[in-house]
N, C-alpha and C positions, 0 to 999 in steps of 0.2 A: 404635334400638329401634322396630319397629311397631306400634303401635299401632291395635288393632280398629276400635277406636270411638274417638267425638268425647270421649266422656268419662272413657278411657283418655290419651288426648292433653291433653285438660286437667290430669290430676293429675300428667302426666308436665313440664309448662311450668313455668315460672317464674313469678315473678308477674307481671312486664313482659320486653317485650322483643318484638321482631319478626318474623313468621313468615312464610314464602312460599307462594305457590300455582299449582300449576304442572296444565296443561293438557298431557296428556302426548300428542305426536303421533305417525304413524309417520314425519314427516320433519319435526315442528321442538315444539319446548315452549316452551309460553306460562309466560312466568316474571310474577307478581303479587306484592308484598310491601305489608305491612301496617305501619302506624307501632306504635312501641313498645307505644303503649296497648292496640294489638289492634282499634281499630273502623274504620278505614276501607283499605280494600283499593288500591292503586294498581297496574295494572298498567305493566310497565317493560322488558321484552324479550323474544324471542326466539331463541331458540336452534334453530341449525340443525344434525341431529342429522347426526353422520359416523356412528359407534359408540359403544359403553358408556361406554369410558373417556374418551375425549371430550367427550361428552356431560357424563357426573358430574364431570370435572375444571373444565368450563363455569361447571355448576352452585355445586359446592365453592365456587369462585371467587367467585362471589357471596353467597352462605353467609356466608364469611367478611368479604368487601371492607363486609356489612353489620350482621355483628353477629346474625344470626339465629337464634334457639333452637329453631323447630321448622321443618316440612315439611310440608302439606298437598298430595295429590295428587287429583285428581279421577278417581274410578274411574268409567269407562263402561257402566252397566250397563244391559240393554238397554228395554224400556218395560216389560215386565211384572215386572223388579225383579232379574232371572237375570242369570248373569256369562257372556260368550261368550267368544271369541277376546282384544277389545281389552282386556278387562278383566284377565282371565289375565296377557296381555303386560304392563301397568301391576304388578301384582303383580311378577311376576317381574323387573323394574325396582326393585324400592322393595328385595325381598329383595337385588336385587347392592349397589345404594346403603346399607343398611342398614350393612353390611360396612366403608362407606369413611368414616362418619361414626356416632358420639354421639347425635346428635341424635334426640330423638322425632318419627316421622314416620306421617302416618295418610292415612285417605280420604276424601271427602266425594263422596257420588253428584255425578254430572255430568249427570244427562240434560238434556237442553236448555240447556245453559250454552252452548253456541257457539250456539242458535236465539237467545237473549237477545244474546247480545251481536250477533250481527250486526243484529239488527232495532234493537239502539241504535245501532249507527255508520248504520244506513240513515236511521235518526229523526235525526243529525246531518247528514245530506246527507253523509257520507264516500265520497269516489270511489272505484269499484269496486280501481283497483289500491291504492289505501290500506289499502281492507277486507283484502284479499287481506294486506298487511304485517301489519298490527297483528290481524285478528280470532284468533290464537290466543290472545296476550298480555292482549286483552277477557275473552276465555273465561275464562282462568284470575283475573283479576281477580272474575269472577261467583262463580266457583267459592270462591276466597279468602273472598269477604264473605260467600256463606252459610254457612262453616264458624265464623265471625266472628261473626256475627250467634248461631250458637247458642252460642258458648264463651262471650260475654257473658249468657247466658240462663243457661249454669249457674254463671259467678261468682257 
């Protein structure tokens, strides 16, 4: 089920339980999952994309290995608030996953969530090839807590 908005997705969740947030690449997705309560974001892996089915079988995978009731995606929209190209691609993503799973799954703008997080792993002293592993995995992490941060504003 997609879900428009952040408060179509809340009335679609349960009352607990844990959701992910995923930083959607054109060659890998930052996978973030949240503890049951919903308040703090952990980001947890990367996925390197081959194709669709691939990719969402990845995902599924984790889906299920954690118990999770929703999906939060990070749409890429560009600085003046417009949807381009990435954005488009991210939709039409969520429409084929929609298809392979139940679950409620929605959007959360992303602008600057990979500027944030790389500028935390820089603020960590993280080596350039570490950045390079883990900053999509940060992103979606950013991404996760502030969809998190507002689902706790409207419980």
């Amino acid at each position: 089920m997609i879900c428009e908005t952040i408060e179509e997705f809340a009335a679609a969740l349960p009352r607990f339980g844990a959701v992910a947030g995923l930083d959607l690449g054109t060659k890998t997705i930052g996978v973030a999952v949240s503890d049951g309560m919903r308040s703090v974001a952990s980001p947890i892996t990367v996925i390197r994309r081959v194709k669709f089915t691939a990719d969402a079988n990845e995902l599924l995978k984790i889906v299920a290995d954690r118990a999770l009731v929703g999906l939060i995606l990070g749409l890429p929209r560009n600085m003046d608030g417009s949807e381009g190209p990435r954005a488009q691609s991210t939709r039409a993503f969520v429409r084929n996953l929609e298809r392979l799973t139940p679950l409620p799954i929605s959007y959360w703008d992303e602008r600057l969530s990979t500027v944030a997080a790389e500028r935390a792993l820089l603020e960590a002293d993280t080596s350039r090839k570490r950045r390079a592993e883990v900053i999509d995995q940060v992103a979606a992490g950013y991404i996760l807590q502030g969809a998190l941060d507002r689902l706790r504003f409207l419980a």
